[in-house]
mmCIF file of the N, C-alpha and C atoms, coordinates in Angstrom:
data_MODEL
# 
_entry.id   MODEL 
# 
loop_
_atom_site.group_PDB 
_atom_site.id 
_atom_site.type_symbol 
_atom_site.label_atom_id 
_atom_site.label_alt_id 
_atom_site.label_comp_id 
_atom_site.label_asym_id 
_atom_site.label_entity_id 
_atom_site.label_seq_id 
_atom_site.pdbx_PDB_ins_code 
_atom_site.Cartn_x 
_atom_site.Cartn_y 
_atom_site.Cartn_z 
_atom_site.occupancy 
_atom_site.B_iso_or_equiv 
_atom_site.pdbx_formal_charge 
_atom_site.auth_seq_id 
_atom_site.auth_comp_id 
_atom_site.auth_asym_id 
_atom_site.auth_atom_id 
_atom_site.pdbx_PDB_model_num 
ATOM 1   N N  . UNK A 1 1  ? 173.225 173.268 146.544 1.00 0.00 ? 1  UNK A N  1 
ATOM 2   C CA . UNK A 1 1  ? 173.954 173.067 145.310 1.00 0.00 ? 1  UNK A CA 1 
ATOM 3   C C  . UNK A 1 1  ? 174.971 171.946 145.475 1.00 0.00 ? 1  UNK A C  1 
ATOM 4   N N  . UNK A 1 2  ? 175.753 171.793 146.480 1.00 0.00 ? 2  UNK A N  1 
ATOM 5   C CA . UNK A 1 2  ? 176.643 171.268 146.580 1.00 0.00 ? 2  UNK A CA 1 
ATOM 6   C C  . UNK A 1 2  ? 175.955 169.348 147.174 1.00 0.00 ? 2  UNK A C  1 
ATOM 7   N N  . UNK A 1 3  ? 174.800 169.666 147.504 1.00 0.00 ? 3  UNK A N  1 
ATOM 8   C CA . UNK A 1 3  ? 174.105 168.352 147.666 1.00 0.00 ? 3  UNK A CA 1 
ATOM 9   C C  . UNK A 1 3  ? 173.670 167.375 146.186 1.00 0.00 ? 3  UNK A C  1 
ATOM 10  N N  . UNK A 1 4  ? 173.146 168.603 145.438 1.00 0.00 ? 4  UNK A N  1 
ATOM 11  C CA . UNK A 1 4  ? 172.683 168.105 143.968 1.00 0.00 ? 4  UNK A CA 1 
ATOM 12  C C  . UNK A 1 4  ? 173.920 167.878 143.357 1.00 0.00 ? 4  UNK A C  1 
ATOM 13  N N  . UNK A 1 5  ? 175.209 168.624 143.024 1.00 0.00 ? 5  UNK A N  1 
ATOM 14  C CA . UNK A 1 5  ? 176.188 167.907 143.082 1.00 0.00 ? 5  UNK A CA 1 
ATOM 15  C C  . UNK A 1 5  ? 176.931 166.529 143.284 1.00 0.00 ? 5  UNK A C  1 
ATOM 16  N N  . UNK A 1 6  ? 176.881 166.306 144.773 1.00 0.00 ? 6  UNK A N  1 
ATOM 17  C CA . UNK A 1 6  ? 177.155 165.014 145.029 1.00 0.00 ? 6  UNK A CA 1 
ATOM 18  C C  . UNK A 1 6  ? 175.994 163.803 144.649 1.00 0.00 ? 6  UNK A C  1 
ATOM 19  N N  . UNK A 1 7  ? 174.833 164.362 144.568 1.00 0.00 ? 7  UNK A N  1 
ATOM 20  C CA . UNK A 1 7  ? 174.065 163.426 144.162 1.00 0.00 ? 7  UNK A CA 1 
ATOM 21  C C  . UNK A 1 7  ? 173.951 162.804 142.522 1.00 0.00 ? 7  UNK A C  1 
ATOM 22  N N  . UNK A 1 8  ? 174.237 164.007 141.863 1.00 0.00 ? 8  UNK A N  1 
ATOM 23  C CA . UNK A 1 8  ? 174.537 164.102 140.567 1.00 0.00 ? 8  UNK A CA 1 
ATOM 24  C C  . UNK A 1 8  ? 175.727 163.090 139.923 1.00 0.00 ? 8  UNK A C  1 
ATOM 25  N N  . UNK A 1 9  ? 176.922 163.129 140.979 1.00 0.00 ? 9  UNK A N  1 
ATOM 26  C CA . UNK A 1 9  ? 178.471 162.419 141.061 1.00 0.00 ? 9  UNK A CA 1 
ATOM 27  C C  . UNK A 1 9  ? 177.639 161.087 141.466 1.00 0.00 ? 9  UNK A C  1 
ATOM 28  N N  . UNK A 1 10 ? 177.105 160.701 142.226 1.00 0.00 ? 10 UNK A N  1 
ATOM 29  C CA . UNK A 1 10 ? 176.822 159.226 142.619 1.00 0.00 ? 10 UNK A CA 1 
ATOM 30  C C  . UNK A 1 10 ? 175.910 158.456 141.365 1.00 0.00 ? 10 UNK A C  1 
ATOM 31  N N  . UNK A 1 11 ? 174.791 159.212 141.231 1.00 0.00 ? 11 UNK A N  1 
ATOM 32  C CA . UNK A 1 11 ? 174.408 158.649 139.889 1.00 0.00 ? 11 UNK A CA 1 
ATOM 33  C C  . UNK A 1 11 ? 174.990 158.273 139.020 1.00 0.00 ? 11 UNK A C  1 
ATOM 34  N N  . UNK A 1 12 ? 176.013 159.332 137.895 1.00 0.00 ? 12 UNK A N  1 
ATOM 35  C CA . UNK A 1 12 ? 176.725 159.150 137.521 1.00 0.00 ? 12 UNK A CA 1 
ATOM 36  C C  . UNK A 1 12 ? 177.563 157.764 137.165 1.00 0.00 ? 12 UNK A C  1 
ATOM 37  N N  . UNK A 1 13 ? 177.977 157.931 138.556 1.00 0.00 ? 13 UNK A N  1 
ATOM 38  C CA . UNK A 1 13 ? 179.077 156.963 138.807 1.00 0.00 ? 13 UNK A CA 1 
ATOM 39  C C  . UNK A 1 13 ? 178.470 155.443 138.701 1.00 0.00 ? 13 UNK A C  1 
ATOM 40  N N  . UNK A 1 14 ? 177.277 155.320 139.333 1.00 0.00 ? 14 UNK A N  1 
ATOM 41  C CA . UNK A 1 14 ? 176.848 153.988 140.030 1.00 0.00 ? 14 UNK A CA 1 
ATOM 42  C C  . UNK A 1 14 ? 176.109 153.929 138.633 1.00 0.00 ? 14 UNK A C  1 
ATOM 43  N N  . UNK A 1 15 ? 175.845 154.550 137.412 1.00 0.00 ? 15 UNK A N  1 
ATOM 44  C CA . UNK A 1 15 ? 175.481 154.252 136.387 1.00 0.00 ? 15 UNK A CA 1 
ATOM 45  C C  . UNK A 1 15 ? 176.587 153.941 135.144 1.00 0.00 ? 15 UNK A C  1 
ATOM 46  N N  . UNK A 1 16 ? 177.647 154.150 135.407 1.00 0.00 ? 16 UNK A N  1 
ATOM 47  C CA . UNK A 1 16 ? 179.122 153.918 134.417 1.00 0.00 ? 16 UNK A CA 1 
ATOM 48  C C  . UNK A 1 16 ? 179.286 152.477 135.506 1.00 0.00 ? 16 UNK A C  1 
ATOM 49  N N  . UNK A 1 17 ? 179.372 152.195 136.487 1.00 0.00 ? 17 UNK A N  1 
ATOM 50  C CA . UNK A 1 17 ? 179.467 150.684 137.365 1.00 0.00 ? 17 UNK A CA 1 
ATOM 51  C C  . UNK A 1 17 ? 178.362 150.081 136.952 1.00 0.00 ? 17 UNK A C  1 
ATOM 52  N N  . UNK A 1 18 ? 176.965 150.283 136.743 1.00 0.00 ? 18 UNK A N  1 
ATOM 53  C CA . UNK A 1 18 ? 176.336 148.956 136.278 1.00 0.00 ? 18 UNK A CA 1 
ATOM 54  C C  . UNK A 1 18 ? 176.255 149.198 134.641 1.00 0.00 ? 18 UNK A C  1 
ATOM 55  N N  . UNK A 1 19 ? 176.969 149.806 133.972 1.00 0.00 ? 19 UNK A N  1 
ATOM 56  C CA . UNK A 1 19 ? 176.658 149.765 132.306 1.00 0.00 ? 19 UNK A CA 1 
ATOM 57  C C  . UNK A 1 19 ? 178.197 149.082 131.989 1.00 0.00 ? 19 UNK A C  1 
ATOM 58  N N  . UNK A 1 20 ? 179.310 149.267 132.544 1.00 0.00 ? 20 UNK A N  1 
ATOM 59  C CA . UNK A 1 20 ? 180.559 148.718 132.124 1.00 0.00 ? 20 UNK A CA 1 
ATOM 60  C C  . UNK A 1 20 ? 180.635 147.626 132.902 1.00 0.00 ? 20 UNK A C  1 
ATOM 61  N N  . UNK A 1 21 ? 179.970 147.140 134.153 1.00 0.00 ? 21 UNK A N  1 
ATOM 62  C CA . UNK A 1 21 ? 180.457 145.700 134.744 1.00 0.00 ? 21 UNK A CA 1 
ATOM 63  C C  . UNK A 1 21 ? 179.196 144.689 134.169 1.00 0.00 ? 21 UNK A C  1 
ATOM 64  N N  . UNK A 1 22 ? 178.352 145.229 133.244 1.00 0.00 ? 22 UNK A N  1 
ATOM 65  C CA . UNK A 1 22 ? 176.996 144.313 132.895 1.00 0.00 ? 22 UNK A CA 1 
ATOM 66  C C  . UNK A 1 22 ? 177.602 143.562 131.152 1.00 0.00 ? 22 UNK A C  1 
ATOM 67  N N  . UNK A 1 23 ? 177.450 141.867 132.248 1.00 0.00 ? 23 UNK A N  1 
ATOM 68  C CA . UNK A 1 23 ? 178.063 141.076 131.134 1.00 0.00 ? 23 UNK A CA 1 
ATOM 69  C C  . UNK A 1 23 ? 177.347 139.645 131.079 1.00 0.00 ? 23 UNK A C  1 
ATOM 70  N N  . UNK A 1 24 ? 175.972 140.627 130.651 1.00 0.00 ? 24 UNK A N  1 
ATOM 71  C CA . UNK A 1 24 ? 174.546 139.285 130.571 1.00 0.00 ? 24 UNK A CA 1 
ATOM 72  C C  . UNK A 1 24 ? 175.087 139.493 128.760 1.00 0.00 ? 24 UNK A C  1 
ATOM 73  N N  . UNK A 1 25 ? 175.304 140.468 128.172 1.00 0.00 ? 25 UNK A N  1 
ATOM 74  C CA . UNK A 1 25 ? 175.332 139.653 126.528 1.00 0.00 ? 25 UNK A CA 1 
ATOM 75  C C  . UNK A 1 25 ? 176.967 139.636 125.905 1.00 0.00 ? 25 UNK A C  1 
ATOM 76  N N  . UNK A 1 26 ? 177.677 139.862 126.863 1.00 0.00 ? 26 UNK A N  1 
ATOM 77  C CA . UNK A 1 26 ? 179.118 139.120 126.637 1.00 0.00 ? 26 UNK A CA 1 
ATOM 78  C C  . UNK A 1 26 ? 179.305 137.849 126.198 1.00 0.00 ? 26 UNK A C  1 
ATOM 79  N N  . UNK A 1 27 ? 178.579 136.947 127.387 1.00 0.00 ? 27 UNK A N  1 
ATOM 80  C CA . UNK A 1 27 ? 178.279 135.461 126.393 1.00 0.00 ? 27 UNK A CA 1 
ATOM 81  C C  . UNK A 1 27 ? 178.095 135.453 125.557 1.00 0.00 ? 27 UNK A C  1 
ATOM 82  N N  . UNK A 1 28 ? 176.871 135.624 125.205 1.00 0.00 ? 28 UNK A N  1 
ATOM 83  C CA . UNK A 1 28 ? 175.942 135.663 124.069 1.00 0.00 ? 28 UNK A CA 1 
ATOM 84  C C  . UNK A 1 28 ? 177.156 135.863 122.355 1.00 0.00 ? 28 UNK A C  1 
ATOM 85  N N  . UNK A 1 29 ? 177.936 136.863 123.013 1.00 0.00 ? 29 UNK A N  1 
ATOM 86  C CA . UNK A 1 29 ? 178.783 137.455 121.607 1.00 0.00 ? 29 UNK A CA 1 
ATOM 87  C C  . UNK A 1 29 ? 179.599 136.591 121.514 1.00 0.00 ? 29 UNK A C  1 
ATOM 88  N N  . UNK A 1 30 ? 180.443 135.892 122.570 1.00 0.00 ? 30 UNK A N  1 
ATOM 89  C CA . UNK A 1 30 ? 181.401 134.996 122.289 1.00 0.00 ? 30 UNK A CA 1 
ATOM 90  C C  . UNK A 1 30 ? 181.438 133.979 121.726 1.00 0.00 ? 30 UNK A C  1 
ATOM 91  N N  . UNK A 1 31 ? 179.564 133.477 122.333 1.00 0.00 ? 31 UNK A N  1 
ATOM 92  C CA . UNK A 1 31 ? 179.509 131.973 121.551 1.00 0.00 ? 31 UNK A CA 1 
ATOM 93  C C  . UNK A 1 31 ? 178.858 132.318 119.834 1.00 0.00 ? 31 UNK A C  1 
ATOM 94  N N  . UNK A 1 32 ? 178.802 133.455 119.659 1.00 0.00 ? 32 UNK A N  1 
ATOM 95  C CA . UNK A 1 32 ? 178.105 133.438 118.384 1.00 0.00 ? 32 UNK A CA 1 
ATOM 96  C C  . UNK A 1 32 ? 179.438 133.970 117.264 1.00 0.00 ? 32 UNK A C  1 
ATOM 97  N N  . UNK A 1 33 ? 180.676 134.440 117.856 1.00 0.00 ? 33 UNK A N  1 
ATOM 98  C CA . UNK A 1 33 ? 181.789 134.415 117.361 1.00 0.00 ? 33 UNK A CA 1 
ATOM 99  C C  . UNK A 1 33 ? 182.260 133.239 117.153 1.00 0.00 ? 33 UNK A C  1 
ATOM 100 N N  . UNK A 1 34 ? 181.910 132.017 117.886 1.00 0.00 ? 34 UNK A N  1 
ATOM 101 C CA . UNK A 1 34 ? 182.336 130.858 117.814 1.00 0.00 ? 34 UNK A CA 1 
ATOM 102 C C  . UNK A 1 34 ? 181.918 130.286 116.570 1.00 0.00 ? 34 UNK A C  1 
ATOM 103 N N  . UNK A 1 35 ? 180.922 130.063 117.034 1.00 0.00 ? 35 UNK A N  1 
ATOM 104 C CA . UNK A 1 35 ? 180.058 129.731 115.849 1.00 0.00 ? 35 UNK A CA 1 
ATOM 105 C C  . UNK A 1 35 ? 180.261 130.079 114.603 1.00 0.00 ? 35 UNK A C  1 
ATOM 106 N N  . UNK A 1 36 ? 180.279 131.235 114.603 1.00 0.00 ? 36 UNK A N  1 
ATOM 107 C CA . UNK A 1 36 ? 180.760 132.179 112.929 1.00 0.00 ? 36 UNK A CA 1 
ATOM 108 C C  . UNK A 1 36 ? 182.283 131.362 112.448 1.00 0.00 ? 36 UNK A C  1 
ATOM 109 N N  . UNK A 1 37 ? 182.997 131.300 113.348 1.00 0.00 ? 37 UNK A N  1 
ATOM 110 C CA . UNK A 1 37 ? 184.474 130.505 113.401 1.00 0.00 ? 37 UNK A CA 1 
ATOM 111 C C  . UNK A 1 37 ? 184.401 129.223 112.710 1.00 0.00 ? 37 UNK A C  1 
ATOM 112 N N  . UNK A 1 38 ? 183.693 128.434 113.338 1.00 0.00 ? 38 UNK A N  1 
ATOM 113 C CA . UNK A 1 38 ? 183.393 126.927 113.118 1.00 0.00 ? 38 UNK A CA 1 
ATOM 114 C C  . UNK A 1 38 ? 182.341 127.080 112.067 1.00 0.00 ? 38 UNK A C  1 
ATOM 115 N N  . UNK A 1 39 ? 181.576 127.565 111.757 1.00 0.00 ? 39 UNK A N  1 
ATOM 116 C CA . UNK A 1 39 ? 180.723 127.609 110.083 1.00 0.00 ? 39 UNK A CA 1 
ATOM 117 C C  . UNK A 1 39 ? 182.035 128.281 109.291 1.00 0.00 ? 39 UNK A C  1 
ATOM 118 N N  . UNK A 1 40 ? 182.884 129.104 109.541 1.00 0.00 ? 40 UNK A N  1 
ATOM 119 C CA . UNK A 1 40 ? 183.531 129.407 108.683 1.00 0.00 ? 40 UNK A CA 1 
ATOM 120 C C  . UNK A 1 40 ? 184.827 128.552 107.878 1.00 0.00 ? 40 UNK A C  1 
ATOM 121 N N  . UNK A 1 41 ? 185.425 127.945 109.463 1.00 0.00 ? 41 UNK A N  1 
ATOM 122 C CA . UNK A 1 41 ? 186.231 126.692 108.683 1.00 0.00 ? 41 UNK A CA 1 
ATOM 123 C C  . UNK A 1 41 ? 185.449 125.287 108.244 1.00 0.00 ? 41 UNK A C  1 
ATOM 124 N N  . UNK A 1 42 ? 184.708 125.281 108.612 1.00 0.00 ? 42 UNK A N  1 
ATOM 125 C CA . UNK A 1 42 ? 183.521 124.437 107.471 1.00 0.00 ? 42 UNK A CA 1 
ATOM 126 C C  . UNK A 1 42 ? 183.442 124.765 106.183 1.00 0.00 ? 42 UNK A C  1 
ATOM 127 N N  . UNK A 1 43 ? 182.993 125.512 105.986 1.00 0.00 ? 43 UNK A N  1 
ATOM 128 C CA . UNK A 1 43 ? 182.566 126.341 104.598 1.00 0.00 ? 43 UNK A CA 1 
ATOM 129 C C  . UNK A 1 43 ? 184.457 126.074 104.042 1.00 0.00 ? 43 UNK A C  1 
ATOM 130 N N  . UNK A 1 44 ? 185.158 126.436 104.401 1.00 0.00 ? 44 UNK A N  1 
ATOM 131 C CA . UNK A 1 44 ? 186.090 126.471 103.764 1.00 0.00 ? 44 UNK A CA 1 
ATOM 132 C C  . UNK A 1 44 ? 187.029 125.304 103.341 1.00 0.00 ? 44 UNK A C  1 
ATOM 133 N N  . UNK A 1 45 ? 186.460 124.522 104.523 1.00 0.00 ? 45 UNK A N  1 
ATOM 134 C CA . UNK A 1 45 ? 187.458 123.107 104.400 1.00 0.00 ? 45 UNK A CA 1 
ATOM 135 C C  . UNK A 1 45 ? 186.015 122.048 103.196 1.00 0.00 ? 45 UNK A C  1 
ATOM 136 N N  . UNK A 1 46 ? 185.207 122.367 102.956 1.00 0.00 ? 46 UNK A N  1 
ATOM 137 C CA . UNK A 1 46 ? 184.223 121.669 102.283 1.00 0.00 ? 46 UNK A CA 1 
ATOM 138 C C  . UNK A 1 46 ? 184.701 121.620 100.697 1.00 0.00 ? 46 UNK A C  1 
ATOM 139 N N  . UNK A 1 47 ? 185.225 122.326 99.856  1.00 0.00 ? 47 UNK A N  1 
ATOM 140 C CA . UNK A 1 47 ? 185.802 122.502 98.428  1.00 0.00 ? 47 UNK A CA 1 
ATOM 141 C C  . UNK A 1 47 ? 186.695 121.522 98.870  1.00 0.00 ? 47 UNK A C  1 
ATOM 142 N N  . UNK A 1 48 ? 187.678 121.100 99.586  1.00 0.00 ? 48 UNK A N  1 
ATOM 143 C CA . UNK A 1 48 ? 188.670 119.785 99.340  1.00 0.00 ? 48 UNK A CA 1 
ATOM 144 C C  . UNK A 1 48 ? 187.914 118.608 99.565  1.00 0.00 ? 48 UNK A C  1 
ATOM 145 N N  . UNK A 1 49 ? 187.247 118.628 100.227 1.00 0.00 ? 49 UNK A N  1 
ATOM 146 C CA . UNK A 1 49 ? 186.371 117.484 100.693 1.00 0.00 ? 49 UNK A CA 1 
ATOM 147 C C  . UNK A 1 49 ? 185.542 117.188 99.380  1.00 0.00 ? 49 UNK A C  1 
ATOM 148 N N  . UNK A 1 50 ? 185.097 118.033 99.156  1.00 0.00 ? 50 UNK A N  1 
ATOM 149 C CA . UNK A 1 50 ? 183.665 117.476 97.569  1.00 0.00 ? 50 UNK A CA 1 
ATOM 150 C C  . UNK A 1 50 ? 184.719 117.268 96.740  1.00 0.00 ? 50 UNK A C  1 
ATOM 151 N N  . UNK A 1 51 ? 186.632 117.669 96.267  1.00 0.00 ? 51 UNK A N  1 
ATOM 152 C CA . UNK A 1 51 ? 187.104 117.571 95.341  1.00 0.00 ? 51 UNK A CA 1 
ATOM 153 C C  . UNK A 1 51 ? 187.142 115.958 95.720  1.00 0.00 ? 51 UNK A C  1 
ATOM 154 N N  . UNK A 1 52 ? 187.428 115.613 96.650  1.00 0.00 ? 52 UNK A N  1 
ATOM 155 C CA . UNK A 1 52 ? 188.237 114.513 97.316  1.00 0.00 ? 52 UNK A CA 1 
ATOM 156 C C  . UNK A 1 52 ? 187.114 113.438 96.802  1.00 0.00 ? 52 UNK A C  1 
ATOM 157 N N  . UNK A 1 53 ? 185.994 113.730 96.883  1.00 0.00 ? 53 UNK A N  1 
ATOM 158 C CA . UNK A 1 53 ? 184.592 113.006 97.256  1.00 0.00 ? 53 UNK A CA 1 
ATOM 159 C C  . UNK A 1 53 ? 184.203 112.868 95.691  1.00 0.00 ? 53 UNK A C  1 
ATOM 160 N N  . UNK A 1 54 ? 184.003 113.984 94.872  1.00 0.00 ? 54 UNK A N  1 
ATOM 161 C CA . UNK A 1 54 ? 184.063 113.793 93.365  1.00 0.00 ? 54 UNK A CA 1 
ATOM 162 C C  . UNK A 1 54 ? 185.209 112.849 92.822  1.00 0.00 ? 54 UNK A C  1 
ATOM 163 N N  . UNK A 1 55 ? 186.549 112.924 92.680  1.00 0.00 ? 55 UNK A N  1 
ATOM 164 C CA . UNK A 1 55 ? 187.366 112.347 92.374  1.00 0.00 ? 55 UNK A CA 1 
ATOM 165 C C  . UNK A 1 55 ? 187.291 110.841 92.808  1.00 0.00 ? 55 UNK A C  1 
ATOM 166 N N  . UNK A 1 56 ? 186.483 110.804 94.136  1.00 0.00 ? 56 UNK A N  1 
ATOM 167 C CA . UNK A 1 56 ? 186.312 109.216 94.690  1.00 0.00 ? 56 UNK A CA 1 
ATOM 168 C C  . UNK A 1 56 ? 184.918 108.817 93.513  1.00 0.00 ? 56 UNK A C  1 
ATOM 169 N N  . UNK A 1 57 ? 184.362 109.455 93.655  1.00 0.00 ? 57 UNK A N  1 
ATOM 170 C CA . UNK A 1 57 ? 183.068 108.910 92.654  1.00 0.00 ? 57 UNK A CA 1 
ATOM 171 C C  . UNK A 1 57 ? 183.584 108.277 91.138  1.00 0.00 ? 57 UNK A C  1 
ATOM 172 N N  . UNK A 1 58 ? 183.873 109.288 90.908  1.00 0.00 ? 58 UNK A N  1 
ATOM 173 C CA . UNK A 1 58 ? 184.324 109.626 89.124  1.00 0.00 ? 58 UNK A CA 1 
ATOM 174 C C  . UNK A 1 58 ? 185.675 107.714 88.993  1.00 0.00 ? 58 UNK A C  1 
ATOM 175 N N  . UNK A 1 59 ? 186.492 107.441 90.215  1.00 0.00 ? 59 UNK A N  1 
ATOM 176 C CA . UNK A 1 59 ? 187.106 106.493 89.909  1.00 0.00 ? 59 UNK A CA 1 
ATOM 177 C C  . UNK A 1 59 ? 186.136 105.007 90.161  1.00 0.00 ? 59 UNK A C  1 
ATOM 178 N N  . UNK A 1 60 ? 185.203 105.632 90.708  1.00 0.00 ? 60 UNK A N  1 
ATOM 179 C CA . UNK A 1 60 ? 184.326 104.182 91.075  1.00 0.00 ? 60 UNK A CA 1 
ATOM 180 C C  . UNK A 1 60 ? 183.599 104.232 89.849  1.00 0.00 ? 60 UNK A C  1 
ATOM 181 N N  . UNK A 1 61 ? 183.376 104.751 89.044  1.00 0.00 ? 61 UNK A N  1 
ATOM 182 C CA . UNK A 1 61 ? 182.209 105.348 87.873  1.00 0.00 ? 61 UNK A CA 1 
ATOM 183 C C  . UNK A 1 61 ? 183.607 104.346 86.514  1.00 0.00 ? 61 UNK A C  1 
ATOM 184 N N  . UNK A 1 62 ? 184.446 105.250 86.696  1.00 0.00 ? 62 UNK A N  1 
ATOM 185 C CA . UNK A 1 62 ? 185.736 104.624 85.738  1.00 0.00 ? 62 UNK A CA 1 
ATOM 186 C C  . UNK A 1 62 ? 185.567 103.150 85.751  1.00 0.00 ? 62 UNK A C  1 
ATOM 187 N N  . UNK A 1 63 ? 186.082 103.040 87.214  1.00 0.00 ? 63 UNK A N  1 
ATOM 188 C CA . UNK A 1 63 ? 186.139 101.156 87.617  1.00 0.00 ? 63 UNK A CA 1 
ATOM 189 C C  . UNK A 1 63 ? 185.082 100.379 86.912  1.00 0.00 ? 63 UNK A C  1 
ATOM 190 N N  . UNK A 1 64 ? 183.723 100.993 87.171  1.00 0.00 ? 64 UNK A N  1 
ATOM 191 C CA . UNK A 1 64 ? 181.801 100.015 87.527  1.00 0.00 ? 64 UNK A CA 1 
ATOM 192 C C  . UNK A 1 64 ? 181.863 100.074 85.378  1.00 0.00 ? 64 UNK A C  1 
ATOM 193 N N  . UNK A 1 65 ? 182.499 101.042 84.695  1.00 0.00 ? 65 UNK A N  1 
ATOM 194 C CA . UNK A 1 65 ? 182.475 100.756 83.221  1.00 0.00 ? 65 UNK A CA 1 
ATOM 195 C C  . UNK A 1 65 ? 183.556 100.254 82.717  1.00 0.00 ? 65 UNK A C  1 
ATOM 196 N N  . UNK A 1 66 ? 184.522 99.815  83.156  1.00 0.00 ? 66 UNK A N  1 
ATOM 197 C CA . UNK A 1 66 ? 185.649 98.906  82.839  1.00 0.00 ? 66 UNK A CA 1 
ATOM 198 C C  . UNK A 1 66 ? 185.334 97.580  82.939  1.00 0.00 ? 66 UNK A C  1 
ATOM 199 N N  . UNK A 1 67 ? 184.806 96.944  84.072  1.00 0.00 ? 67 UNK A N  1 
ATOM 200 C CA . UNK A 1 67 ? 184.347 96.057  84.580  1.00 0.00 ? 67 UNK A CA 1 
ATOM 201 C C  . UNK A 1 67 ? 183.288 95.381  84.184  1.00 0.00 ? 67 UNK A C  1 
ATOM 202 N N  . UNK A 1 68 ? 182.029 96.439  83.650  1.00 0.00 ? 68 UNK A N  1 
ATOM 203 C CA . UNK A 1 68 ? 181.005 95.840  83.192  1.00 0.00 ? 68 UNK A CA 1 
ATOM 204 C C  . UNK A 1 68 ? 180.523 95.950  81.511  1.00 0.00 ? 68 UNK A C  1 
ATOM 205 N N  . UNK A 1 69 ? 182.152 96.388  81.026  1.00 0.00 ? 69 UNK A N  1 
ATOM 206 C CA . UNK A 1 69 ? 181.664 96.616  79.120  1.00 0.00 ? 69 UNK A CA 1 
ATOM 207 C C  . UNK A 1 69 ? 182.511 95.519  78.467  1.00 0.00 ? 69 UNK A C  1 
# 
């Protein structure tokens, strides 16, 4: 009893040591947090940019019919 015991405790154990020190998809999560990060301030910084980018059009559009009526 006291053998199945200790054998029982080592399993255990040496199975909580390779399930909590196993950090094959730790990467994996960090760079795809990244990612989510950087698409996200994209996505967000893009509405000033198209305002910026419309407003540049719309004065060249103003200018090209001033110029040519």
């Amino acid at each position: 009893m006291k053998d199945l015991l200790t054998r029982l405790y080592v399993e255990t154990h040496s199975f909580k040591f390779r399930f909590f020190n196993e950090e094959n998809g730790q990467d994996l999560i960090e760079y795809a947090l990244v990612v989510a990060l950087i698409a996200f301030a994209a996505t967000a910084g893009m509405s000033s940019v198209a305002n910026q980018i419309n407003v540049a059009f719309t004065n060249i559009g103003t200018k090209l019919t001033t110029y040519t009526s």
